[in-house]
N, C-alpha and C positions, 0 to 999 in steps of 0.2 A: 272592273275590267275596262279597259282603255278602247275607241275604237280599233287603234292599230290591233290591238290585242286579241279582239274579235276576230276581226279578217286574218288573223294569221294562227289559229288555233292548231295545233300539231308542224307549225312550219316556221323555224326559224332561221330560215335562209334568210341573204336579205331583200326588200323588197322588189316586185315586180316594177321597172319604170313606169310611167304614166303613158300611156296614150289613148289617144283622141278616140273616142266611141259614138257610134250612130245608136241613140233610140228614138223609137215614134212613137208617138202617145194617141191611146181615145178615152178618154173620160168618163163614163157616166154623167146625163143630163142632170140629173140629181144625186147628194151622195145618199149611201143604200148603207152604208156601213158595213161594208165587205172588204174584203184584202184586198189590194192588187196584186196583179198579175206579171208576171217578168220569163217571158217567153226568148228560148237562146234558142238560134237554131243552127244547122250543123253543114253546112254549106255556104259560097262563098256571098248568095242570097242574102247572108244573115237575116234583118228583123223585117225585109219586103218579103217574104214567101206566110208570115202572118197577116200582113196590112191588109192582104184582098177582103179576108172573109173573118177571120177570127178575131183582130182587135176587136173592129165594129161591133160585133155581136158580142164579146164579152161584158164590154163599155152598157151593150143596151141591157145585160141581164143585172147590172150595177156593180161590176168588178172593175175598176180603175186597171187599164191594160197598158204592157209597156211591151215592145219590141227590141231587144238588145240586136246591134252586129260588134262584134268581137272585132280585137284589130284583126287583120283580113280579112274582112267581110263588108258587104254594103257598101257603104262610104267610107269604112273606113278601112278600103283593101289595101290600100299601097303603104297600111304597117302590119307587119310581120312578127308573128308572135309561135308558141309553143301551149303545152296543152296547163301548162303551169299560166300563160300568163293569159291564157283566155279564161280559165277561174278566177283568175285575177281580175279580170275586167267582169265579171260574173259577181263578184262578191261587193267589188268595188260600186257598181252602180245598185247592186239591192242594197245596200249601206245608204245608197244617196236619198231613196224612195223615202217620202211623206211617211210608210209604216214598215214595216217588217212583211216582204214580201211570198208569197207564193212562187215559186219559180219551176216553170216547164220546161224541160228541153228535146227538142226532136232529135231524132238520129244520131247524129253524130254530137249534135248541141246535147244531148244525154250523158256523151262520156263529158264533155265539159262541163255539165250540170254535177254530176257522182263526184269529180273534183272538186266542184265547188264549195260542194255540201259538208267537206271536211274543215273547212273554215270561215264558211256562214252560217248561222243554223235559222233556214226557212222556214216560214210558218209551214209549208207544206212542200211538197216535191211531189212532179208530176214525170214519169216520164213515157213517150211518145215514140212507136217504134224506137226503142232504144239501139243503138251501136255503141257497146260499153267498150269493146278491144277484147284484149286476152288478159292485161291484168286484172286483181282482185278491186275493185272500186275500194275506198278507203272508207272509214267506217262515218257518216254523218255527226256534223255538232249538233246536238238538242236534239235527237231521234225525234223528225219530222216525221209527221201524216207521207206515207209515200202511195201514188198508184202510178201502175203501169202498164197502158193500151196500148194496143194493136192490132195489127192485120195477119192471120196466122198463115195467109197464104202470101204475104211481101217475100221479094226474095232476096230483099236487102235487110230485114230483119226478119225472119222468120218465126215461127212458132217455138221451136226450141231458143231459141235468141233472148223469145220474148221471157219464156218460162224460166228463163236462167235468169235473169233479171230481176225477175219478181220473185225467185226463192231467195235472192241476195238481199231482198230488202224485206223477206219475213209477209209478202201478200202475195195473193192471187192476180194474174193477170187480165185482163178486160180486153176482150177480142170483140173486132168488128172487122165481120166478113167482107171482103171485098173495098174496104177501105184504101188497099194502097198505103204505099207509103207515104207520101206526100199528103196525108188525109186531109189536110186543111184546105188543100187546091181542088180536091177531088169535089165531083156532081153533090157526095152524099154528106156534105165537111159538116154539116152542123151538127148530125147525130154523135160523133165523138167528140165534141167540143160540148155538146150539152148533155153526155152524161160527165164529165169531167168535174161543169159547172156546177151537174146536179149532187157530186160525189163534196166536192168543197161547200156548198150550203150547208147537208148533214155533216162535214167534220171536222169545220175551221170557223166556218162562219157563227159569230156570236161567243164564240168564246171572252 
């Protein structure tokens, strides 16, 4: 199977155009041999609403961390895209990554992530207060490792939001109280981000 053939699994429309995408990178000082990370997030923010607190920290637990902005987002707002071509800039840049990536996505960057995953198949899928919409998310390439945390009292994803999510993808959901939605900006951001880390050690890592 071709890369085009990859990235386009259940979709033979023709391709999404190219445009320009913003990612930030943090490294690991040493490699740890762990996946990296491909963090999409769901607002016009794109991969800055990571860069304060969660690349760094992921980079130091030795996860190679990437920050995507989608066209409309970041830098790369003033091109204009649809929920097709930001899985498209989803797929496209885990395609480009050194390995076969993990991919997170908050909020709204979740319904772009559930897109995605119909014709990427990531080492794992992470999703973060998810905002899936009202359709049925399309069914994942490679039935990825999925988890999906949140705050059961956000009121931009709530508890039922959350729990609708996680029976779509066959798990339990992972609540942290008082997290907010925005967990990663929030006082307490590291405790969701390290049990995330601590959940990909036991379920990717070393494979």
């Amino acid at each position: 199977m071709s890369r085009l053939d990859l990235l386009r699994l259940g979709d033979r429309r023709e391709p999404v155009p190219h445009a320009a995408r913003e990612v930030i990178t943090s490294e690991p000082d040493e490699p740890a041999g762990k996946p990296a990370l491909l963090f999409v997030g769901g607002d016009r923010r794109g991969a800055g609403i990571f860069a304060e607190h969660w690349l760094g920290h992921a980079a130091g637990r030795g996860f190679p961390a990437y920050a995507l902005s989608v066209r409309g987002q970041g830098r790369a707002a003033e091109v204009k895209g649809d929920l097709r071509a930001w899985a498209s800039d989803v797929a496209q840049t885990a395609a480009s990554l050194p390995a076969r990536p993990v991919i997170i996505g908050h909020s709204k960057g979740a319904q772009i992530l559930a897109e995605a995953l119909a014709r990427y198949p990531a080492r794992a899928a992470v999703f973060v207060a998810p905002r899936l919409g009202r359709l049925v998310p399309p069914t994942p390439a490679g039935a990825p490792p999925t988890l999906v945390v949140g705050d059961p009292d956000d009121k931009r994803a709530p508890r039922q939001m959350l729990e609708k999510a996680a029976a779509h993808y066959g798990v339990a959901p992972l609540f942290f109280q008082g997290a907010g939605h925005e967990m990663m900006l929030a006082a307490a951001w590291r405790e969701p981000l390290d049990a995330i880390l601590d959940w990909l050690d036991g379920t990717v890592v070393g494979e």
